[in-house]
PASE-517458 format. One line per field, with one value per residue: residue number from 1; residue in one letter; chain; x, y, z of N, C-alpha, C in turn. Coordinates in Angstrom, 2 decimals, padded with zeros to 5 digits, always signed. Layout:
<vexros>
seq = (NUM|...);
type = (A|...);
mol = (A|...);
n.c1 = (X|...);
n.c2 = (Y|...);
n.c3 = (Z|...);
ca.c1 = (X|...);
ca.c2 = (Y|...);
ca.c3 = (Z|...);
c.c1 = (X|...);
c.c2 = (Y|...);
c.c3 = (Z|...);
</vexros>
This chain:
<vexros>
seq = (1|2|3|4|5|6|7|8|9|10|11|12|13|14|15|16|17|18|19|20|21|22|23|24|25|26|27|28|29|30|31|32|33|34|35|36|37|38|39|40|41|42|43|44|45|46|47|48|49|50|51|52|53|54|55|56|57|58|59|60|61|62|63|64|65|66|67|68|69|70|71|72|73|74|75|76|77|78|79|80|81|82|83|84|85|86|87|88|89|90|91|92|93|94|95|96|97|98|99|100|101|102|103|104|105|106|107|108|109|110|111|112|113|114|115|116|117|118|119|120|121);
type = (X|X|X|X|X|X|X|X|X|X|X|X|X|X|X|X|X|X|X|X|X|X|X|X|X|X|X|X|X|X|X|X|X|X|X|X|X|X|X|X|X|X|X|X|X|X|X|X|X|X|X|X|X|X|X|X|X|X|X|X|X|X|X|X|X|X|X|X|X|X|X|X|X|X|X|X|X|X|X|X|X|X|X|X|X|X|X|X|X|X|X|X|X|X|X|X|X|X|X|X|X|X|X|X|X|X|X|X|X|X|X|X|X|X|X|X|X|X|X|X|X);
mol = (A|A|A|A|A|A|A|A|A|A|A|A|A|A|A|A|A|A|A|A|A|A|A|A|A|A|A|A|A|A|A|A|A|A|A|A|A|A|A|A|A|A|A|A|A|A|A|A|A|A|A|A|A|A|A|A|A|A|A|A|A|A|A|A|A|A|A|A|A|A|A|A|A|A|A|A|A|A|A|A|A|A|A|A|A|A|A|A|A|A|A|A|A|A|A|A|A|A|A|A|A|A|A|A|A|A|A|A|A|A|A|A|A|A|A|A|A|A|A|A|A);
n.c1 = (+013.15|+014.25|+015.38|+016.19|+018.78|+019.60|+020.80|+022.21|+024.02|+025.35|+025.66|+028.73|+029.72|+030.44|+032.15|+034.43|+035.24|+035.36|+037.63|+039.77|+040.27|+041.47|+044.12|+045.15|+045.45|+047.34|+049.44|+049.91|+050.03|+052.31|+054.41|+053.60|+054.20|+052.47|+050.53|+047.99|+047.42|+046.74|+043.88|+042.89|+043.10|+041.81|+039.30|+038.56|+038.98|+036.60|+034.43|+034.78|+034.00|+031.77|+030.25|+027.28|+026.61|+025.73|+023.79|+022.64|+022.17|+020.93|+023.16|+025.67|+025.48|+025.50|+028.38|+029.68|+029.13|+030.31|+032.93|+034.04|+033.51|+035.17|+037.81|+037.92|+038.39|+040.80|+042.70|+042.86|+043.54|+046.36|+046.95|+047.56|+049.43|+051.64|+051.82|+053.08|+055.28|+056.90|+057.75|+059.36|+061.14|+061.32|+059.67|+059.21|+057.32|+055.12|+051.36|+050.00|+048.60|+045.15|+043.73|+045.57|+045.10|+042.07|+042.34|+043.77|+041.76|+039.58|+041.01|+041.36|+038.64|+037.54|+039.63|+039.08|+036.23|+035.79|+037.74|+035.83|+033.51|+034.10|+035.93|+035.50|+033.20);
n.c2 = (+102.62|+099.66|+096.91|+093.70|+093.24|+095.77|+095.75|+093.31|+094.86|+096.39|+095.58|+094.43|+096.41|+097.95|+096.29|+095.42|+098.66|+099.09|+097.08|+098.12|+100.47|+099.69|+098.63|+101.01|+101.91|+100.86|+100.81|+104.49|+104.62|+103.10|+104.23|+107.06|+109.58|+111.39|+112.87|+111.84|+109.83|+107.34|+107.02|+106.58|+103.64|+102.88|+103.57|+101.82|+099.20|+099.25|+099.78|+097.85|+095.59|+096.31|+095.92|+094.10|+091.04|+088.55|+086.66|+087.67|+086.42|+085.36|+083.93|+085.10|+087.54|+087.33|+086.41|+088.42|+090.56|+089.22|+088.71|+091.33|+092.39|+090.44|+090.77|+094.01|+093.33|+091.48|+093.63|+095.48|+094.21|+094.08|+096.76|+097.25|+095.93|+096.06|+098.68|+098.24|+096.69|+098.29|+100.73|+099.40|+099.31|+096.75|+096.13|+097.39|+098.38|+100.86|+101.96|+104.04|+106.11|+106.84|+105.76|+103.91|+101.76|+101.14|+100.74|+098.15|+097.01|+096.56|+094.91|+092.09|+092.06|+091.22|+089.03|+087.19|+086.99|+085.97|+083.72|+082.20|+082.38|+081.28|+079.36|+077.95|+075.55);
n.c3 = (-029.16|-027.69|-029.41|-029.45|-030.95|-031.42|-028.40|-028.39|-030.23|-028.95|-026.93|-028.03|-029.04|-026.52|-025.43|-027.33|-027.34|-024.79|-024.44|-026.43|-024.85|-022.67|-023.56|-025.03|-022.47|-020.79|-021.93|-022.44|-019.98|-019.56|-021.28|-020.41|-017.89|-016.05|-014.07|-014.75|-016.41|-015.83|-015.68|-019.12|-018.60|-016.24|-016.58|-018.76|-018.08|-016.11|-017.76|-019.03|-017.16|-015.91|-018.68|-020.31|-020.37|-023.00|-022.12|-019.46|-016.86|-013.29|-011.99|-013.67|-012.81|-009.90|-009.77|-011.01|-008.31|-005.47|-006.94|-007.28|-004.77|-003.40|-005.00|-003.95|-001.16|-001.33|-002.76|-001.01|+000.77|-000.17|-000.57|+002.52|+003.15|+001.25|+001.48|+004.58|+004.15|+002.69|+004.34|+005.92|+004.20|+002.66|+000.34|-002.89|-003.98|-003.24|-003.07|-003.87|-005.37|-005.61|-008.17|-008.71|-006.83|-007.74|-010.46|-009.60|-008.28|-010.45|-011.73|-010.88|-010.26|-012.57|-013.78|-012.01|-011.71|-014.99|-014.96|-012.91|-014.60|-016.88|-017.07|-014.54|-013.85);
ca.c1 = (+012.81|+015.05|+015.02|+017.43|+019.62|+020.30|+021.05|+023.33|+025.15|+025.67|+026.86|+029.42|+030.51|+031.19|+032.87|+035.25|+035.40|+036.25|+039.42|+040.44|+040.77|+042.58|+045.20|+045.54|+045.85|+048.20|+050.55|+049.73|+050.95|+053.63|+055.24|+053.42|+054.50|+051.95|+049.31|+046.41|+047.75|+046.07|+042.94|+042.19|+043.15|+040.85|+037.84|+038.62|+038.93|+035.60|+033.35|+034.96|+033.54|+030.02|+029.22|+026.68|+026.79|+025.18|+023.43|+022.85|+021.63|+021.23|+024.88|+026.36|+025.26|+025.73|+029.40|+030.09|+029.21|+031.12|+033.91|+034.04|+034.06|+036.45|+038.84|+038.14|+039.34|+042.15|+043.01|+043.18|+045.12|+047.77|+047.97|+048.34|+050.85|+052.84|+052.52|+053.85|+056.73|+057.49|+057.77|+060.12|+062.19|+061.01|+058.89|+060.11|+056.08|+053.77|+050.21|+049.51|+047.63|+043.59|+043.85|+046.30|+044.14|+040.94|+042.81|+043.77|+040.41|+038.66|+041.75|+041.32|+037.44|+037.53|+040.19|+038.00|+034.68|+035.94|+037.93|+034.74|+032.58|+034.04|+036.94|+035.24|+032.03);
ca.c2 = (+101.30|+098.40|+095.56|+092.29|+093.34|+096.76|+095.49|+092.82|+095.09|+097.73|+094.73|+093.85|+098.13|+097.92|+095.41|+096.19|+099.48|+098.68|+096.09|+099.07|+101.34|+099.10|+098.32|+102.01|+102.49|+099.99|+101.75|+105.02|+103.85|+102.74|+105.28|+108.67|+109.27|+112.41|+112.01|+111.54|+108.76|+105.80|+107.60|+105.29|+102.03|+102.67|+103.90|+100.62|+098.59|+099.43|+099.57|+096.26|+094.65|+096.46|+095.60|+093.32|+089.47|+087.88|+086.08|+088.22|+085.55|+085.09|+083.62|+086.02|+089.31|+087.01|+086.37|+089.69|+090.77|+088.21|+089.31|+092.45|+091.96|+089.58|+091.89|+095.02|+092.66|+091.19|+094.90|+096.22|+093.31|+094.50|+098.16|+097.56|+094.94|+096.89|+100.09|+098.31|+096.44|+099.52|+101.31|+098.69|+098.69|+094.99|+095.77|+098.27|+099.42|+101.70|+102.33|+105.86|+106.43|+106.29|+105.39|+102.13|+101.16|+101.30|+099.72|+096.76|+096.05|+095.89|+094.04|+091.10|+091.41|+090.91|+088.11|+086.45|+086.74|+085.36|+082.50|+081.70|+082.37|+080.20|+078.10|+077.02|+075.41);
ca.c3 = (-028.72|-027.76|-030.20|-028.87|-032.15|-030.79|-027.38|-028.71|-031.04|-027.76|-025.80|-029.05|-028.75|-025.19|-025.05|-028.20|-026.70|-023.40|-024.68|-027.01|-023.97|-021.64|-024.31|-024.78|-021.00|-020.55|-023.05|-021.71|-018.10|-019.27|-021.45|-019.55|-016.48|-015.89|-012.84|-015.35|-017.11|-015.15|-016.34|-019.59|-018.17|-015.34|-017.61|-019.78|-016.84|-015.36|-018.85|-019.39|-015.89|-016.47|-019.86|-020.16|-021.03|-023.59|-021.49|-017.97|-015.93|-011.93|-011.99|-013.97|-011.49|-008.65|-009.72|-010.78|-007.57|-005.10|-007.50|-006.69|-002.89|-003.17|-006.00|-003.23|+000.00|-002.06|-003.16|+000.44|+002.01|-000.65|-000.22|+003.52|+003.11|+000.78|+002.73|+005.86|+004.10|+002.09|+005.16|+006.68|+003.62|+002.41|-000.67|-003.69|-004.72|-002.72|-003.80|-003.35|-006.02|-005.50|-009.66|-009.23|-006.12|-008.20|-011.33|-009.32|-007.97|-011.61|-012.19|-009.81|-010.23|-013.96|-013.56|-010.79|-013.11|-016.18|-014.22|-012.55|-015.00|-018.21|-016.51|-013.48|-013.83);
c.c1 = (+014.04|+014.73|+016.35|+018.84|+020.35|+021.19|+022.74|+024.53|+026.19|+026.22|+028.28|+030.30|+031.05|+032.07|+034.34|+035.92|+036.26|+037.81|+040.72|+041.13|+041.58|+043.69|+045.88|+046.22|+046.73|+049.54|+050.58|+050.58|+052.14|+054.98|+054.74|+053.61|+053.37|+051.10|+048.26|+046.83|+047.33|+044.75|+042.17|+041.93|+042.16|+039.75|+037.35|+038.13|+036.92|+034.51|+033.45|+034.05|+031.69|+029.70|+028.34|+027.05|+025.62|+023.90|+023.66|+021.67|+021.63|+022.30|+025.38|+026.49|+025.47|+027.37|+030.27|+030.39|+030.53|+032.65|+034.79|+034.22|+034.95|+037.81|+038.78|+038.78|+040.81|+042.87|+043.62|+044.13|+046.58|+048.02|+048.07|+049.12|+052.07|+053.26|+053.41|+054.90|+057.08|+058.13|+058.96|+061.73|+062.22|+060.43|+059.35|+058.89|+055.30|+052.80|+049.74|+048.60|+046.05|+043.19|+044.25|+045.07|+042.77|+041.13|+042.88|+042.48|+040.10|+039.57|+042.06|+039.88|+037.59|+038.27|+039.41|+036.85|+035.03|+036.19|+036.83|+033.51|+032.97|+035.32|+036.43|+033.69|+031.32);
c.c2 = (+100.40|+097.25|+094.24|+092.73|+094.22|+096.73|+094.92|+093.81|+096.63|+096.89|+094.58|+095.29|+098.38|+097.37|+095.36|+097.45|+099.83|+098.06|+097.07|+100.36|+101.36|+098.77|+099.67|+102.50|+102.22|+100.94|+103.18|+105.43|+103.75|+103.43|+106.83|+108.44|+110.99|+111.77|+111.51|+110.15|+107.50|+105.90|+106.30|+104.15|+102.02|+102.50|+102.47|+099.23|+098.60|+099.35|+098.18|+095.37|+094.99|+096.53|+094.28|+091.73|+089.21|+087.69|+086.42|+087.40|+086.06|+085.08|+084.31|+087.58|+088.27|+086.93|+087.71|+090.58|+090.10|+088.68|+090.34|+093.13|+091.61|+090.47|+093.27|+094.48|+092.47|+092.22|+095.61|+095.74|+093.86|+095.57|+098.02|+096.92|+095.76|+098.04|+099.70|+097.72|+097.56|+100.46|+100.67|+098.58|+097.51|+094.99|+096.87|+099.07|+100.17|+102.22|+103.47|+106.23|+106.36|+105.34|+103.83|+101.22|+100.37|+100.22|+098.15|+096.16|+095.58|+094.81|+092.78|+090.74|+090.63|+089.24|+087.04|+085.75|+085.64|+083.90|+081.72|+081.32|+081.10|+079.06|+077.22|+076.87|+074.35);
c.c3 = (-028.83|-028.07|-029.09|-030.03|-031.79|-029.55|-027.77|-029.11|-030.00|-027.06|-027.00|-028.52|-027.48|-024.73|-025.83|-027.14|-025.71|-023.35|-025.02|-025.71|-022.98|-022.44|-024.27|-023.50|-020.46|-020.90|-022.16|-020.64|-018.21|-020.09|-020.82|-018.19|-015.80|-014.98|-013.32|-016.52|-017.05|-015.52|-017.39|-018.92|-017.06|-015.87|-018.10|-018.81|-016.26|-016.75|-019.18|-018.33|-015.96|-017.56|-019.53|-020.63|-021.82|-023.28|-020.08|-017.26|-013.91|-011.43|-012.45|-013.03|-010.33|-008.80|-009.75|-009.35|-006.36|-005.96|-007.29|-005.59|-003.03|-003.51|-004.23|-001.92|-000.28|-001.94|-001.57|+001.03|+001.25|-000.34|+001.86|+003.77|+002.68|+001.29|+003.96|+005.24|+003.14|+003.39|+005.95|+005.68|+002.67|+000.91|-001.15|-004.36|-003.37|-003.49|-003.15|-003.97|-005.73|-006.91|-009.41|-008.08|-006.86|-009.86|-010.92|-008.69|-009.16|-011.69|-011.94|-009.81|-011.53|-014.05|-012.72|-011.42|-013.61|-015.86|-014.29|-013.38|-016.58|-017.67|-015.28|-012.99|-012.57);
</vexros>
C-alpha cells in the first residue's frame, strides 16, 4: 500500500538519485571517451525530468509537457543547423550521436520546466 509518506520519500530518492547520476555523467563524458559513456548522464537526465513533484498539479504535467515539445523542436533546429554549418566548415560540433541528441532535449526540457515552473509565474 501507498501511504503519502512513502510516496514523498520515493519522490525525495528520485530525485537525489537522479542529481547523483547526472553529476556522475557529466564527469563520465568528460573524462571517457568510450561510445557508452553518454549512457549515465542520459539515464540521470531523464529520471530527473520524470520524477514526480511534490505537488503534481494540472500546471505542472501541462508544463512538463509543452517543455518537452518545445526542448525536442529547439533540439532539432540545432542538429540541423550544426550539421549544415559543419558541413560548410562554419561550426566545429556535429551531433551524431542519438545519446547527445537525446541528452540535449532533457537538457532544454528540464531547463524550460524549472524556469517556467519556479522563476516565471
Amino acid at each position: 500500500m501507498v501511504t503519502k509518506k512513502s510516496y514523498t520519500q520515493l519522490f525525495t530518492f528520485q530525485k537525489y538519485l537522479s542529481m547523483v547520476m547526472s553529476v556522475l555523467g557529466v564527469l563520465v563524458l568528460l573524462f571517457d571517451h568510450k561510445p557508452g559513456a553518454s549512457v549515465p548522464l542520459m539515464i540521470g537526465l531523464f529520471m530527473l525530468f520524470t520524477a514526480p513533484e511534490k505537488v503534481e498539479d494540472e500546471r505542472s504535467v501541462s508544463l512538463k509537457t509543452s517543455s518537452l515539445y518545445l526542448a525536442f523542436f529547439l533540439a532539432y533546429v540545432f542538429k540541423l543547423l550544426s550539421s549544415n554549418l559543419y558541413a560548410h566548415g562554419l561550426f566545429p560540433l556535429q551531433l551524431t550521436e542519438i545519446n547527445h541528441f537525446i541528452i540535449l532535449v532533457f537538457l532544454i526540457a528540464l531547463i524550460n520546466y524549472y524556469f517556467r515552473m519556479y522563476l516565471y509565474k
